[in-house]
C-alpha positions in Angstrom: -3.4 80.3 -8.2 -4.8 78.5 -5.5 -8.8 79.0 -6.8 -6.8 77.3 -9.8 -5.3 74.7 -7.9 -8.6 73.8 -6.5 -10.7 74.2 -9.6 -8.4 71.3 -10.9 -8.7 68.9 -8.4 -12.4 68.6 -8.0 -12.2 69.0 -12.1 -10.1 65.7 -11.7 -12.9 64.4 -9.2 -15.5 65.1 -11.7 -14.1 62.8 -14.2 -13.2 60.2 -11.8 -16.7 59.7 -10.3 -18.3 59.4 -13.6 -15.2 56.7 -14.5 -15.7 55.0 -11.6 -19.8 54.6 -12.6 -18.8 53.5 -16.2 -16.6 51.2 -15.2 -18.4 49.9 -12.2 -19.7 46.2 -11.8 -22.4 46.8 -9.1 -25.4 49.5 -8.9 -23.8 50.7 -5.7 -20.5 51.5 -7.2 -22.6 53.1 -10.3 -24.1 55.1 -7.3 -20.8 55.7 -5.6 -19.6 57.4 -8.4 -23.1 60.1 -9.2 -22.4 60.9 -6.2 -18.5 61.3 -6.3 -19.3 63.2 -9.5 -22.5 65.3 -8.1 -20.4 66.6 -5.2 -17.6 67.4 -7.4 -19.5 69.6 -9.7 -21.1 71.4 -7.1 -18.2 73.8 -6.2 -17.1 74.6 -10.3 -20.8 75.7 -10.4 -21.1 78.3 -7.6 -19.6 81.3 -8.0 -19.2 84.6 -5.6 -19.2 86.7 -8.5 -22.9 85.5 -10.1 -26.0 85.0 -7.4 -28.0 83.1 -9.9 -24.5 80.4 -10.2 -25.4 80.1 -6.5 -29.2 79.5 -7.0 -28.5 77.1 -9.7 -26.3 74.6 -8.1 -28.9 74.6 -5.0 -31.2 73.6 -7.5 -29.1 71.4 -8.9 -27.9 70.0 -5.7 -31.1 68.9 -4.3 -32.3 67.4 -7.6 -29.3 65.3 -8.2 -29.5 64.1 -4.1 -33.4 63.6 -5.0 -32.7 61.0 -8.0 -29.6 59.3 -6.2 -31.4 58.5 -3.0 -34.6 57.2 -5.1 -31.7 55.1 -6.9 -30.0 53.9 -3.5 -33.5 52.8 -2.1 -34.0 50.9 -5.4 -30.9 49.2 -5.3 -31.4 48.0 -2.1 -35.1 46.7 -2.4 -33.6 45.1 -5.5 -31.2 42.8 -3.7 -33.3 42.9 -1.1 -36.2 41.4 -3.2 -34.0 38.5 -4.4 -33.8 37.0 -0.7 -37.1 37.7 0.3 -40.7 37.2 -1.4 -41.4 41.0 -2.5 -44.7 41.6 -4.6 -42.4 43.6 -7.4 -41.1 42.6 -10.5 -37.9 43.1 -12.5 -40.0 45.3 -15.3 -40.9 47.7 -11.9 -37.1 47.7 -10.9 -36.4 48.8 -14.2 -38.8 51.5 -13.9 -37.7 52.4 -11.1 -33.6 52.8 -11.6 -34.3 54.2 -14.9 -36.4 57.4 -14.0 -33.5 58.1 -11.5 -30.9 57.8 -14.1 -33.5 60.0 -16.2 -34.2 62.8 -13.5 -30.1 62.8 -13.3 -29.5 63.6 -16.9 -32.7 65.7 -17.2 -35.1 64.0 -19.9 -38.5 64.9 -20.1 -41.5 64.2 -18.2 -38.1 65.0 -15.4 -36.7 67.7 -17.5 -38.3 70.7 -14.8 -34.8 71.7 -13.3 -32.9 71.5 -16.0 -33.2 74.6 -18.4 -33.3 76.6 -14.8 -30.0 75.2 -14.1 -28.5 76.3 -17.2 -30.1 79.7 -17.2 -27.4 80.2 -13.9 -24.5 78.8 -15.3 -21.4 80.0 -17.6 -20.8 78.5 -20.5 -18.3 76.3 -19.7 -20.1 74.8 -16.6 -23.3 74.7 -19.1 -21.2 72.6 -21.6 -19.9 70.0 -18.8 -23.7 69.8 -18.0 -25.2 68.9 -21.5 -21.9 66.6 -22.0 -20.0 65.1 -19.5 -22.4 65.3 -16.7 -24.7 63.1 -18.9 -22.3 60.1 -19.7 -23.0 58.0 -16.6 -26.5 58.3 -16.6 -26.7 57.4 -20.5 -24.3 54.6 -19.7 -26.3 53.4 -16.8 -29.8 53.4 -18.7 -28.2 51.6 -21.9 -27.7 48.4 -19.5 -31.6 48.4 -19.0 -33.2 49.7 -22.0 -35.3 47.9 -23.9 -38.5 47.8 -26.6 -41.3 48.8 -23.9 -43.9 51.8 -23.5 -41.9 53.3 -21.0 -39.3 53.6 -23.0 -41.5 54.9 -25.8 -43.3 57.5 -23.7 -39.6 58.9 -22.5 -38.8 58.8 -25.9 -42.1 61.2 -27.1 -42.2 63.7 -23.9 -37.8 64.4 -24.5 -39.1 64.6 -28.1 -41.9 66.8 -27.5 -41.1 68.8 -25.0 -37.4 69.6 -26.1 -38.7 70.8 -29.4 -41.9 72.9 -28.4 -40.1 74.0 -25.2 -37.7 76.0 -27.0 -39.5 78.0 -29.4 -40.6 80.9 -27.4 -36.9 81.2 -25.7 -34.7 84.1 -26.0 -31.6 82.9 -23.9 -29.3 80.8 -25.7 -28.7 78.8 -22.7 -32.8 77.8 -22.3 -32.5 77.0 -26.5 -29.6 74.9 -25.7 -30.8 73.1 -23.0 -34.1 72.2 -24.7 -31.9 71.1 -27.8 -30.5 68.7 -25.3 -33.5 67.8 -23.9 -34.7 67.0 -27.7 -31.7 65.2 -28.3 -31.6 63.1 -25.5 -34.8 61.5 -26.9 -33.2 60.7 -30.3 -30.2 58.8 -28.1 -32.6 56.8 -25.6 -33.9 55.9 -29.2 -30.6 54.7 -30.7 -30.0 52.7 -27.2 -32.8 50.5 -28.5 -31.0 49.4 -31.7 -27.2 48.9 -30.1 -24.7 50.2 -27.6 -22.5 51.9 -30.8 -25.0 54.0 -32.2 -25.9 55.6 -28.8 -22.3 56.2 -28.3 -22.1 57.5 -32.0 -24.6 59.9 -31.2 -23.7 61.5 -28.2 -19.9 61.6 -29.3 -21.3 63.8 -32.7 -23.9 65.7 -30.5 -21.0 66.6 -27.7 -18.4 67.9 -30.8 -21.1 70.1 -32.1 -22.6 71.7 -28.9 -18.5 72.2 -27.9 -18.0 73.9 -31.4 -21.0 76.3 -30.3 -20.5 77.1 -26.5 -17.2 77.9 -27.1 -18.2 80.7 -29.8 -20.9 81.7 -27.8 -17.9 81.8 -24.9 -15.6 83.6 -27.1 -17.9 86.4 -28.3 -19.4 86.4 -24.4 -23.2 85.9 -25.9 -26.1 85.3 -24.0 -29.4 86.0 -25.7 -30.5 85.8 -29.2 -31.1 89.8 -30.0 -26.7 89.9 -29.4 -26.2 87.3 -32.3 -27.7 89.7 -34.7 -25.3 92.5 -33.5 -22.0 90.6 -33.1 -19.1 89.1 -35.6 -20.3 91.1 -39.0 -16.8 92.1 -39.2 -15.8 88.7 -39.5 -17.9 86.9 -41.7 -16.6 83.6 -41.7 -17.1 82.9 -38.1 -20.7 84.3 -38.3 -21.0 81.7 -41.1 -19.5 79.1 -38.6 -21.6 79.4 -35.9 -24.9 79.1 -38.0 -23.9 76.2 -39.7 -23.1 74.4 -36.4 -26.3 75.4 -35.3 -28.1 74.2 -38.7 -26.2 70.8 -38.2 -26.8 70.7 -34.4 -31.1 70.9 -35.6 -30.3 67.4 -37.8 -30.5 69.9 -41.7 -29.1 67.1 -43.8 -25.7 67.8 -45.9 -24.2 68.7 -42.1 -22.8 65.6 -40.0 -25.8 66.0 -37.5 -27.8 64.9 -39.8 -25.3 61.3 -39.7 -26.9 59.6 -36.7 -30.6 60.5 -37.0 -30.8 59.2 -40.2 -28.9 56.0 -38.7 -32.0 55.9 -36.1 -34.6 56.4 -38.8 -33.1 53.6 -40.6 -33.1 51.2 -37.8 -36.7 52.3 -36.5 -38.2 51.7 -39.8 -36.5 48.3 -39.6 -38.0 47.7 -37.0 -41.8 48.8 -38.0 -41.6 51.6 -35.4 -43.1 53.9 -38.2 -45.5 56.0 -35.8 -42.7 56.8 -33.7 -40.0 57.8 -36.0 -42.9 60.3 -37.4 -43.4 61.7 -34.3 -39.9 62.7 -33.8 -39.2 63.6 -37.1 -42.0 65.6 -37.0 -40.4 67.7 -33.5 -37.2 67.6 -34.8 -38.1 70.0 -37.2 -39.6 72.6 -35.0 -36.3 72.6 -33.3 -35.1 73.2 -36.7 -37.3 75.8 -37.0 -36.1 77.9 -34.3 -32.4 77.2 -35.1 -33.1 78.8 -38.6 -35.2 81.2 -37.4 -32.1 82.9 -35.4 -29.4 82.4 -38.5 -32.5 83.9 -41.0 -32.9 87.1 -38.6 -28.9 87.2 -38.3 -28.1 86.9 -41.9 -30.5 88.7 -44.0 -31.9 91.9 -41.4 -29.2 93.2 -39.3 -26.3 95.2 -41.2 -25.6 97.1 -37.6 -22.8 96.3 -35.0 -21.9 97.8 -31.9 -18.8 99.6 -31.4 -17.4 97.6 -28.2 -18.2 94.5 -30.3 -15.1 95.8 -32.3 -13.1 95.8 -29.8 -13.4 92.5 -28.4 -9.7 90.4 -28.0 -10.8 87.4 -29.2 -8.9 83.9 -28.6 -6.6 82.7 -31.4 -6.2 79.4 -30.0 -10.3 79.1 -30.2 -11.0 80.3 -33.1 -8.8 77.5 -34.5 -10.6 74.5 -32.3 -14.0 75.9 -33.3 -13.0 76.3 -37.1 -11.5 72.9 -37.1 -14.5 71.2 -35.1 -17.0 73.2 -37.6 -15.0 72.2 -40.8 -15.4 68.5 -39.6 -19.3 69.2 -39.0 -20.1 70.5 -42.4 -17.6 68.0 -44.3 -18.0 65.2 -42.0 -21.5 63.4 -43.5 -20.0 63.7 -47.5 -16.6 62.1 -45.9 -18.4 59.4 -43.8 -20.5 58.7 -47.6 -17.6 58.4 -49.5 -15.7 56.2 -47.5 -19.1 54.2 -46.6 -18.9 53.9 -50.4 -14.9 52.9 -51.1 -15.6 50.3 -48.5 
């Protein structure tokens, strides 16, 4: 009860921190509240129960405090530089914050800790990393994104590196967190075009990666070679997690699909053709290895193990995930049609 008690206060904590950076009107209330939220989220992470929980939020913890002193320092040359003569410009100030906000929310060339982290986590810590951990550093970098080559070169590495970065992973959690990696790429793109889409994006990306850790949760799956050997007793939630995953990677008919093609769209506006190639082009290796695990599930294994069978499985999840998975596959054709009515 009172681990409970606990658990739910610095839960509470968590939330307010990254409220209090959202909603802030100064870089050192934005900072404040990292930090609010970084010391908040170390406790949920360690466990006594799982050394590498411990490793991970040491890694994690010296990381985060990394990024938000490099942020404090540049907050404070900042003001400083508007009363005295300094030799840097706003563009460098920019640089500056945003590779903070980026080593904070793990985006590649900054990515190194991040798929290490997850690799020490549960699930449900890993899913408040790739979602709610990442909304005040989006946030934060959408007030200073703009058309450069920084922000183009950000855009390539997460691009790159989340796509080829995951092909030679067996852990789920690495795959994930190289998805995110990918994806956050596709969002610092949609920043460039408008505050909605980014928004859009991440809200659709979160739904879907909640639909998936929470199956992977459920069925207490870790690697890829367990997915072949779980749930062929009940088809339809097999079915459901691969179709998640599918729409997750971007394959059209599935809502993920929804808000890259909204990016394309606005990049070829826009005459950014070279880039929107580029990351069309890595967003299909990251399809690749999605379909590579639902091909090898699907068509080869026919074998379960016995203690699968036995597995007391949540009713109450099962119902959120075939809700949130029914919305993912249906979601696109609904969004059309209304687009159309309208």
């Amino acid at each position: 009860m009172q681990n409970n008690l606990t658990k739910n206060l610095f839960l509470l904590s968590l939330m307010g921190g990254t409220l209090i950076s959202i909603s802030s009107n100064s870089w050192l209330g934005a900072w404040m509240g990292l930090e609010i939220n970084l010391l908040s989220f170390i406790p949920l992470m360690s466990s006594s129960k799982n050394i590498l929980s411990t490793e991970a939020s040491l890694k994690y913890f010296l990381v985060q405090a990394l990024a938000s002193t490099i942020l404090l320092f540049s907050i404070i040359l900042m003001h400083l530089s508007s009363s005295m003569t300094l030799f840097i410009t706003n563009e460098m100030f920019q640089i500056m914050i945003s590779s903070t906000l980026m080593l904070k929310m793990g985006a590649a060339p900054l990515h190194f800790w991040f798929p290490g982290v997850m690799e020490g986590l549960s699930w449900m810590n890993s899913l408040v990393l790739m979602t709610w951990q990442k909304i005040a550093p989006l946030m934060l970098t959408s007030y200073l994104m703009k058309i450069s080559n920084f922000t183009f070169m950000i855009i390539i590495l997460s691009v790159m590196i989340g796509s080829i970065g995951g092909v030679n992973q067996t852990s789920l959690r690495k795959i994930m967190a190289y998805s995110s990696i990918n994806h956050l790429g596709w969002m610092i793109a949609a920043m460039i075009s408008s505050e909605n889409m980014w928004m859009m994006y991440f809200m659709i990306y979160s739904m879907l990666s909640t639909t998936l850790v929470l199956m992977f949760y459920m069925f207490k799956t870790f690697h890829i070679n367990q997915m072949f050997m779980i749930m062929n007793n009940n088809t339809t939630m097999k079915f459901s997690m691969f179709l998640c995953l599918l729409s997750l990677g971007g394959l059209p008919p599935f809502l993920g699909f929804m808000p890259k093609w909204m990016v394309i769209q606005y990049m070829t506006e826009n005459n950014l053709i070279m880039l929107i190639v580029l990351m069309v082009t890595m967003t299909l290796i990251t399809l690749f290895y999605y379909l590579r695990i639902c091909y090898a599930a699907f068509l080869l294994t026919h074998s379960e193990m016995k203690w699968n069978m036995k597995t007391n499985y949540n009713n109450s999840i099962i119902i959120i995930t075939m809700m949130l998975t029914m919305m993912s596959t249906f979601g696109l054709m609904v969004c059309s049609v209304m687009f159309n009515m309208i």
